[in-house]
N, C-alpha and C positions, 0 to 999 in steps of 0.2 A: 585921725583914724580912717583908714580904708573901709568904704562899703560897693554896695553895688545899685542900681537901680531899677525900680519897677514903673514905667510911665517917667510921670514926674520925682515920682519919690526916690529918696536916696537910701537903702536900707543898710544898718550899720553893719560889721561882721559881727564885731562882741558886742553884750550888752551886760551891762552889769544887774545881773538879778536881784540882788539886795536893793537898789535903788528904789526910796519909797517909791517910783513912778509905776515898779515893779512888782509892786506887793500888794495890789486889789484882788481882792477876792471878786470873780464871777459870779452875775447874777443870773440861776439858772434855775429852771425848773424841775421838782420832782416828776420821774418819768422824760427828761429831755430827749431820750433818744428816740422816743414817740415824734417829735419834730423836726429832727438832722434825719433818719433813716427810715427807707420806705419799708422794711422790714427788721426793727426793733428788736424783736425773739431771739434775731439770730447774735453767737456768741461776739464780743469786742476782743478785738485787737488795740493798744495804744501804743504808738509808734510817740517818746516823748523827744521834743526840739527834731520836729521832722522838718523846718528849715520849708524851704518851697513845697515840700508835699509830695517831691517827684517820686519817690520811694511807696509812700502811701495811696497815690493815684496807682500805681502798679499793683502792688498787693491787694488792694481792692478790684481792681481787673482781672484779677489772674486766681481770686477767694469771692466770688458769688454766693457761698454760704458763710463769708462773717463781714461784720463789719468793722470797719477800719478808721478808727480816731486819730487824725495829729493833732499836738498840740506845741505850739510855736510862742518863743516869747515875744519877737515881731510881728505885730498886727498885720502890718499889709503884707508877709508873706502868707501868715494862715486864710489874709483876706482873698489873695491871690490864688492860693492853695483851694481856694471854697468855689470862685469863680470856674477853676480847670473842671471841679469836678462835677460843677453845673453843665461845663459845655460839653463835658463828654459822656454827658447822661451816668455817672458813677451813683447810684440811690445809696451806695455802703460805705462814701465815703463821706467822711463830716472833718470840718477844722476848729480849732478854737484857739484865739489867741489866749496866752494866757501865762503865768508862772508856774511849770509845773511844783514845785515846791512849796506853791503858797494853795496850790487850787486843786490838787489830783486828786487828795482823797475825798473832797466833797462832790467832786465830778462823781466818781465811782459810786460813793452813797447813793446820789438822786437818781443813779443809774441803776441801781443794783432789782430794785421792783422790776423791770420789765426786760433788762438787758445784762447775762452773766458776763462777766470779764472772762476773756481764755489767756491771753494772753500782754507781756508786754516787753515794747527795744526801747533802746538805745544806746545810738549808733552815731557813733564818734561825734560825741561832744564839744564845747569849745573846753580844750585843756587847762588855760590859764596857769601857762606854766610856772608862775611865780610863785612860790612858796604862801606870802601872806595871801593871794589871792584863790588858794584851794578853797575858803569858803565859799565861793561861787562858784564852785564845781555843782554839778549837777545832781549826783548820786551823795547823796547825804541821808544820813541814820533815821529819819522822818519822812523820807521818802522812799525808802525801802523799807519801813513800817506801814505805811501806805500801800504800798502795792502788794505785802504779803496779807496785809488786811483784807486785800476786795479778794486777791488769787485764790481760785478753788482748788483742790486737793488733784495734780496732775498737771495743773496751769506751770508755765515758763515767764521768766525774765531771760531777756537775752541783751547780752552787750558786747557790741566791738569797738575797735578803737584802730588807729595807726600812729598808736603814742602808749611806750609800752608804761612811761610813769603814770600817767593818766589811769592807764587800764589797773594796773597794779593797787592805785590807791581806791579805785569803784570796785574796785576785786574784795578790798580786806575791807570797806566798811561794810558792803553785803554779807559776807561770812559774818562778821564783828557781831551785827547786829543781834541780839539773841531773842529767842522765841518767834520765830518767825515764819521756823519751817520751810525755810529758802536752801534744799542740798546744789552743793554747787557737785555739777555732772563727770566734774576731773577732779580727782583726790589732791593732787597738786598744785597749791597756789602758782605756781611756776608753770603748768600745762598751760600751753592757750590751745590749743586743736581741740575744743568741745567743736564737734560739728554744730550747724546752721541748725536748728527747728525745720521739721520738714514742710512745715507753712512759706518758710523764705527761703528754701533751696530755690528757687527760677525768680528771684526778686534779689534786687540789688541797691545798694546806694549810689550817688554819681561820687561820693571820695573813694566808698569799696571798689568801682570799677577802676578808678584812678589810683588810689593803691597796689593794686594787684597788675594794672598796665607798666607801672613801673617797679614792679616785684620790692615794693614794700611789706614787713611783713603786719598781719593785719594779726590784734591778737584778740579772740573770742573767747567770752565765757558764757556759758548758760546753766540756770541755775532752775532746778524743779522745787513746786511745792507737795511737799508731803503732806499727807493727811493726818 
């Protein structure tokens, strides 16, 4: 399997998430965001599998009034990821490796006393095109129970993709899921043109800008929470 590398480290593309190696819960503190961010107060963004960070070092640069959480399931990129945003003095931008699947919602819990969630992406996933292997897709019924957990009444999930099965299947377990108060923004499962969150109109991903350089079509959906 093809990776790539940081230093000396070889970083895999996929990583199978199920894999017990995958499945530790984080040990963090209540009130964490008191120690990752120099101003706490202000509302969270979670960008999940932000992958090197590059995306979240931006939205953090370009949002001086929120902060901005990746969470990556390879260490040395979120470790990398944490490095950048030391050298470029970013105080709103925090990493953490981690599973999002096994870890997010007690992230948000310990979080919740001092720092409100506004919002959360993700943006284009590893697909896992293999049928038996959809359970390691990323968007699963527990974790869109999770995020409509911590999300307050106006809060966004936003997801893109340049793989329209991928998107299709993260599309109907979010609707699927019930009581959760997630409306999805286009009445049509079949619409992808929900515009961008006007938080990431001027913020990009590097596959979104290479999707769009090679007029692949990219398919969006955002989804609000009702009160």
């Amino acid at each position: 399997m093809g990776g790539r590398s940081i230093g000396k480290r070889k970083i895999r593309h996929h990583v199978n998430p199920l894999k017990d190696t995958h499945q530790a819960k984080l040990q963090l503190e209540e009130r964490w965001p008191e120690r990752l961010f120099a101003r706490p107060e202000l509302p969270l963004h979670v960008d999940i599998g932000c992958a090197r960070g590059l995306f979240c070092l931006d939205l953090a640069s370009s949002s001086a009034e929120a902060n901005v959480l990746g969470l990556e399931i390879r260490a040395a990129l979120a470790d990398a990821a944490t490095e950048d945003a030391q050298r470029f003095g970013l105080h709103n931008a925090a990493f953490l490796a981690c599973n999002a699947n096994t870890n997010l919602d007690e992230i948000l819990r310990l979080a919740t006393p001092c720092t409100p969630l506004r919002s959360v992406s993700i943006q284009f996933p590893d697909p896992w095109f293999k049928s038996k292997h959809h359970k390691r897709r990323v968007v699963q019924p527990d974790l869109v129970r999770a995020i409509a957990r911590h999300l307050p009444p106006g809060g966004w999930l936003f997801f893109q993709s340049d793989v329209l099965d991928l998107s299709e299947g993260a599309r109907h377990v979010i609707r699927s899921v019930e009581g959760t108060g997630l409306r999805d923004v286009r009445e049509s499962e079949t619409d992808w043109l929900a515009p961008k969150p006007d938080a990431l109109l001027h913020v990009s991903t590097e596959r979104e800008r290479a999707s769009e350089a090679l007029g692949r079509p990219i398919y969006r959906a955002c989804f609000l929470k009702e009160g």
